[in-house]
N, C-alpha and C positions, 0 to 999 in steps of 0.2 A: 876348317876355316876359322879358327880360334885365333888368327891373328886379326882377321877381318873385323872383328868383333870389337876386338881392342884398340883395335885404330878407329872404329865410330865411335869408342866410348872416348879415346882420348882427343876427338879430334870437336866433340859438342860439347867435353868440359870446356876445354881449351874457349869454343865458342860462346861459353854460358861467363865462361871469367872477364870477357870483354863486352861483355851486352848491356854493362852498365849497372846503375843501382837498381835494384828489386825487379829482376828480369823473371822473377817467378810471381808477380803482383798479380792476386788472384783474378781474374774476370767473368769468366763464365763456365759450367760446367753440362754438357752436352752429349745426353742418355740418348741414342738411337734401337729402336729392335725392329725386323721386319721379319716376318713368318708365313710359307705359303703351306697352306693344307691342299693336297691331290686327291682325287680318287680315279683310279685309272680307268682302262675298260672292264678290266674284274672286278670290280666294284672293289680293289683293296686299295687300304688308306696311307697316304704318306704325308707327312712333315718335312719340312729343311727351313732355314732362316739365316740370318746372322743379327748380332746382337751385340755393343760396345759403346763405349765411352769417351768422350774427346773432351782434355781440359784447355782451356783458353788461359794463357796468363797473357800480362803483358807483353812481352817480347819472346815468348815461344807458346809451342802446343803440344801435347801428348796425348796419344789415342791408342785404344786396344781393343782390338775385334773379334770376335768367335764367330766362323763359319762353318755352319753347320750342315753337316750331306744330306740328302735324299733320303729317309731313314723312315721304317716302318714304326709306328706307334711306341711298339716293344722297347722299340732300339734305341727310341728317341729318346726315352725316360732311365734306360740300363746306363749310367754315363760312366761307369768302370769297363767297360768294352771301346766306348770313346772311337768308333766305328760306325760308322753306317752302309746301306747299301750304295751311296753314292764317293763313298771312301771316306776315308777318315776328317776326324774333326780338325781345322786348321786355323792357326791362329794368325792374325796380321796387326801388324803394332808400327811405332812409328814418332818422331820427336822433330822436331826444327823449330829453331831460333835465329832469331834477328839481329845486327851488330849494327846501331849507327856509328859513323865515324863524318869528319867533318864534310868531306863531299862525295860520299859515297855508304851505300849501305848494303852489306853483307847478309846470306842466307847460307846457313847450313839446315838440310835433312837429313834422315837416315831412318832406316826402317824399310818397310816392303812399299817403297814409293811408286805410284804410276806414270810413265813419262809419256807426251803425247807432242801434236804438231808436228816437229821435223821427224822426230824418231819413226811417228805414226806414219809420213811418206818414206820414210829410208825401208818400213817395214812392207810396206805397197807403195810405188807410187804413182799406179794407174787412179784417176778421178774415178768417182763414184757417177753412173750415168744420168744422165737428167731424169728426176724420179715425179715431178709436175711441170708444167708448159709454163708457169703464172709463177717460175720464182721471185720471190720483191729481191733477199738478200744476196748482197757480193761482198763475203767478207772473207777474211783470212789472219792468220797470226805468224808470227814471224819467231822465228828461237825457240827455243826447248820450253816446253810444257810440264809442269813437276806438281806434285800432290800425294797429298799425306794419304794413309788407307782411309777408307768411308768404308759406311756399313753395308752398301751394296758392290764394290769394286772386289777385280778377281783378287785371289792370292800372288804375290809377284814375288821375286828374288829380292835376295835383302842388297841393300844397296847405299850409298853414300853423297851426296848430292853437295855441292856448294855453288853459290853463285854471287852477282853483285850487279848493283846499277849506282850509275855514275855520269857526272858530263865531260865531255871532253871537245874544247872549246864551246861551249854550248849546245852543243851534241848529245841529247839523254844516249847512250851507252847500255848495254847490259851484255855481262860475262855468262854464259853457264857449264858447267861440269860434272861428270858422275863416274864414277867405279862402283862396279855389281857384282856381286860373292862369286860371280862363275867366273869372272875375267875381264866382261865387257867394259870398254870406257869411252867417254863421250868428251869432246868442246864444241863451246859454240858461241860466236860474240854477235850481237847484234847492237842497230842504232836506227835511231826514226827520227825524219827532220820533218816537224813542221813547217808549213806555207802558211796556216792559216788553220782555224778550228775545224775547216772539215777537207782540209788539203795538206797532204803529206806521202812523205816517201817514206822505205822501210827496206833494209837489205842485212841481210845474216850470210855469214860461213860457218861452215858445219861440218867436222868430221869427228870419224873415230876410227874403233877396230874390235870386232866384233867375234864370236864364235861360231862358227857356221860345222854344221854335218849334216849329208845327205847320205841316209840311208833307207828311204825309202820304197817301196814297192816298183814304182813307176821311174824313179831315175836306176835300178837296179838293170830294171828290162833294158834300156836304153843303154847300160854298161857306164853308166856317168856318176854311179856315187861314188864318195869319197868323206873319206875318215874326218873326223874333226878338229879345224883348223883354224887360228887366229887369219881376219881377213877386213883389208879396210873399204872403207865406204865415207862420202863424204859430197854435202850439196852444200849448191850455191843459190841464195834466193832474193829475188828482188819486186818488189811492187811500188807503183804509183797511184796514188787516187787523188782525185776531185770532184765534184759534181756532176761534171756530163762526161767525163771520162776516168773510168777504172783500168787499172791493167795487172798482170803477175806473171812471172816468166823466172822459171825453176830450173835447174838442171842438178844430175847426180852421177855421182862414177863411181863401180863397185867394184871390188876387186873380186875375181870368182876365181874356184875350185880348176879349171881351164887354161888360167895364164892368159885369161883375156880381161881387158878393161872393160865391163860392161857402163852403156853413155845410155842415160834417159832424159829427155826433156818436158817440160810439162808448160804449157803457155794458158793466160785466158783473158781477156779483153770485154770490158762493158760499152758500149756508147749510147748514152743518153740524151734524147731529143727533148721540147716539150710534149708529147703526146705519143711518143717511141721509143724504145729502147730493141735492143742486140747484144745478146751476149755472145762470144764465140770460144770454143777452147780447141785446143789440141796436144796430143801425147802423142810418143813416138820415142820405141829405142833403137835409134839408131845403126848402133853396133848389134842389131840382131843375126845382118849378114855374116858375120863372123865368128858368132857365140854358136856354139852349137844348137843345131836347129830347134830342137825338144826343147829347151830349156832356155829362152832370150837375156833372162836377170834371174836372177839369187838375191833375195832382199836379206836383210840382217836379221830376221827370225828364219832364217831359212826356207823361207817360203818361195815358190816356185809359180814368177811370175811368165805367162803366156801371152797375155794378151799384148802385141807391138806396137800396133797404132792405134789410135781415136782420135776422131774430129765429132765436134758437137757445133750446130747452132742453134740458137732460141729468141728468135724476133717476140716481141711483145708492143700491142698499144693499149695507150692506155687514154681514157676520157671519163668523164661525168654523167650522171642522170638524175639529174636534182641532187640528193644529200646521199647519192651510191658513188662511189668513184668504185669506175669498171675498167677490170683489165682481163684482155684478150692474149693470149701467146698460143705458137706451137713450137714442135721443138725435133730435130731430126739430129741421129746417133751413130753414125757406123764406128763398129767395133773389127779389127781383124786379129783374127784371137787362132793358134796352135791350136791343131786339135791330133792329129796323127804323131806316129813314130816318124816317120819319113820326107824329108824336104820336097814343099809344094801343098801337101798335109795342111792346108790352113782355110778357113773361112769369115767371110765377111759377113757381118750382122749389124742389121739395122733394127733401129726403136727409135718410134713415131708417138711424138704426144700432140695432143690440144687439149686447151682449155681454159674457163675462165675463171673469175675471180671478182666478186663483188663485197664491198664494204660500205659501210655506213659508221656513224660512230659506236654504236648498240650494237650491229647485230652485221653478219657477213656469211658468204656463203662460196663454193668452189666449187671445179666440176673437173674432170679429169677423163682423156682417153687415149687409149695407149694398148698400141702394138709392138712386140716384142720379140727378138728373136726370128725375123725375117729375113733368110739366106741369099745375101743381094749376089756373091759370090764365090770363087773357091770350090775347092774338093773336099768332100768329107768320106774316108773310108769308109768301110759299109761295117768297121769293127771297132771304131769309134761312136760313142752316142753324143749328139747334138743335142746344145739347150733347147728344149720345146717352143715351138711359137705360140703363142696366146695373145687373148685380147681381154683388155681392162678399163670395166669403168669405175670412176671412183667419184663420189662428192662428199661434202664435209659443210656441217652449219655448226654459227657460231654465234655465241650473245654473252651480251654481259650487262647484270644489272648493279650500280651499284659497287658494293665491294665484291660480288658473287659472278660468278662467272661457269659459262656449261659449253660442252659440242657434242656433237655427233658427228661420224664419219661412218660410211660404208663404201664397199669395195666388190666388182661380181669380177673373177678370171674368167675366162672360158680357154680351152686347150682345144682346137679342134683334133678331130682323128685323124692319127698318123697314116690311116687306109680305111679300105669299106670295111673291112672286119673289126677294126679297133673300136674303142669307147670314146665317148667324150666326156674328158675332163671336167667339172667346174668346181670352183672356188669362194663363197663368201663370206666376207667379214662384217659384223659389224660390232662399231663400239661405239661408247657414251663416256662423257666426264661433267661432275658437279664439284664446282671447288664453293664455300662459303667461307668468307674472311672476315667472322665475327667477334665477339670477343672468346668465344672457341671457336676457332676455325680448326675444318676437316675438308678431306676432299672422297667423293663416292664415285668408283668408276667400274665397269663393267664391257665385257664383251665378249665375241661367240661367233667359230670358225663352223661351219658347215663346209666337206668334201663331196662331191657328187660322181656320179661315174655310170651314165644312160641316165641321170633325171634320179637314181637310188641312190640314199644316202649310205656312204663306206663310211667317213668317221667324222665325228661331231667335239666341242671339245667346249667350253663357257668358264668364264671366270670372273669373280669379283674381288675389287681392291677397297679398302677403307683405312684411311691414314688421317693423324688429327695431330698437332704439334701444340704445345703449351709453352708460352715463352715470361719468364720472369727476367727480373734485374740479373741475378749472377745462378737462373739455372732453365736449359730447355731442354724438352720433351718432344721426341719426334716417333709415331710407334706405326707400322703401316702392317697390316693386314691381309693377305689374299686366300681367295680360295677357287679351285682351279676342281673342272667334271672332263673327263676326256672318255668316248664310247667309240 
């Protein structure tokens, strides 16, 4: 891929020759490291971290990061083996620059970039299920997501990014594009018309073509993989908001390995009273009937989406009690989700939350409960395993004084037994955060997983973080710390 290379070097000269005078004006220069120390249940010790640098100029940036594997003491210091137990030492690096021009302004990336929003549903685009009853936020983003490496982000494929925003008849506008050393290429054009500072629309198209191969274990059995193949994929995304009424209404069609069009929709809707609100969503791929049964959608990392439909609601109200503003919701889930080889093989599941939510200016507090994984319907093979049902209480307190700011949260599972001979599960978490925003500011966090199984503790696990940033005129300091006990 030696031409790949050369076309991102000639393609952000080219970009750097038009960005104007002193497109390398120094600004800021931005030292990150983060290091977790382990010790396992043998009491032996491990390191992993990453650690790198990000310069700021005027109209571009340049970053280089060391990720560093899982790695025994030994191995962490040996750095001519350049190996760990967690694989090898990997580097992520990365450049973009800026081009203004009279009514439009240009972006080129390149490096190991991460791409999020559409790509992130084109790679799933079943919603994530209501995870508390008391959500406040309805937000969403519209068009391709791009970003240089950070010193916590995975290693990604090298890749090439441009884009642009512009108006067109007063129209804000924005273009974006990428090609990635394996093949994959992306567009995507979006626009958002205001009504008003907190009323506006937002609509994108989005396709590409992508590399898909299933060779898996589980499409193997089923006689469905198939060798690796350029295949397209492409949505359509539209939203509305206002104050008492939000809305989003997605759709996507993927080309699969089958000769069939796979069709998913994805909808969700707010209405805001004064003292009420309602959220509602719904998913559904339609063309499941005709995709083969095992296997409904093929996302663009090849993953192997099951689940066909979901409906969600979450009524919430909300009122006062002196200087508390109190909110009340609950929230109900059904999931129908493949679970067998053989058509009819499917199951419905349900998760049931409530809970509340109290603030003040200072100081707040939540409560959560939630059943999970309740078998409303369907057939479940007896050679299939089903997610477990459980039950979950969780709360979380919160203050802030000042510049300083702390929480607490904890969380108990319980599993009941799957029969009279079985065990009973349980699960608890808890954790702590102290952030202080002085003139050194740091932040101290900690927490600590207990497994249980008849009321005996099986495995135990504790960790603490400490991270502090030092910020000057043209240099910052960000260094965060963990250390992790697993028994």
């Amino acid at each position: 891929m030696k031409f790949f290379h050369k076309l991102i070097f000639i393609v952000l000269l080219s970009g750097l020759a038009f960005a104007g005078e002193k497109p390398f004006n120094f600004k800021r220069l931005d030292f990150s490291s983060s290091f977790n120390f382990q010790q396992d249940a043998k009491q032996k010790n491990y390191i992993s971290g990453n650690s790198g640098i990000k310069a700021n100029f005027s109209k571009a940036e340049v970053c280089g990061y060391i990720n560093i594997p899982r790695s025994s003491f030994g191995q962490f210091f040996n750095f001519s083996a350049f190996t760990g137990e967690g694989g090898e030492y990997k580097f992520k690096y990365g450049i973009s620059c800026s081009i203004p021009a009279e009514k439009a302004v240009f972006q080129l990336k390149a490096g190991m970039l991460s791409f999020s929003r559409v790509i992130s549903r084109l790679k799933n685009p079943v919603p994530s299920s209501l995870s508390s009853a008391t959500v406040k936020s309805f937000s969403w983003s519209s068009g391709l997501g791009v970003s240089l490496p950070s010193v916590s982000s995975s290693v990604q494929p090298l890749s090439l990014y441009a884009g642009s925003s512009f108006s067109l008849a007063n129209i804000p506008c924005r273009f974006y594009s990428f090609v990635t050393q394996d093949g994959n290429c992306f567009v995507s054009g979006a626009s958002k018309i205001k009504f008003s500072s907190r009323s506006f629309m937002e609509f994108s198209l989005n396709s590409g073509s992508f590399f898909l191969e299933g060779k898996t274990s589980s499409l193997q059995k089923c006689g469905l993989d198939f060798e690796k193949k350029r295949y397209f994929a492409g949505s359509i995304e539209f939203s509305f908001q206002m104050p008492c009424f939000k809305t989003l209404v997605m759709a996507g069609i993927h080309e699969s390995p089958w000769k069939i069009k796979s069709i998913w929709i994805n909808s969700a809707c707010r209405i805001v009273f004064p003292f009420f609100l309602v959220d509602v969503k719904y998913f559904a791929i339609p063309t499941s009937c005709v995709s083969p049964y095992q296997i409904p959608l093929i996302g663009i990392s090849s993953s192997q989406i099951k689940i066909v439909e979901q409906g969600e609601i979450n009524p919430q109200i909300m009122f006062s009690l002196g200087k508390f503003n109190v909110r009340l919701g609950a929230g109900l889930t059904q999931t129908w989700k493949v679970l067998g080889e053989k058509e009819g093989e499917t199951v419905s599941l349900l998760k049931i939350n409530s809970g509340f939510l109290g603030e003040s200016d200072y100081f707040s507090f939540k409560g959560n409960l939630c059943v999970n994984n309740i078998i409303a319907a369907g057939y479940v093979p007896s050679s299939v395993s089903v997610p477990e049902k459980y039950y979950e209480i969780s709360s979380g307190f919160y203050g802030k004084i000042k510049k300083h700011s702390w929480s607490f949260t904890s969380s108990h599972r319980q599993y009941p037994p799957l029969s009279e001979t079985s065990f009973v599960k349980q699960k608890i978490s808890l954790n702590g955060n102290f952030s202080f925003r002085g003139k050194f500011p740091f932040t101290l966090g900690s927490g600590s997983d207990f497994i249980l199984k008849n009321g005996l503790m099986e495995n135990f696990s504790a960790d603490m973080t400490f991270s502090f940033f030092i910020q000057k005129k043209h240099f910052k300091l960000n260094v965060k710390t963990g250390f992790k006990i697993s028994r």
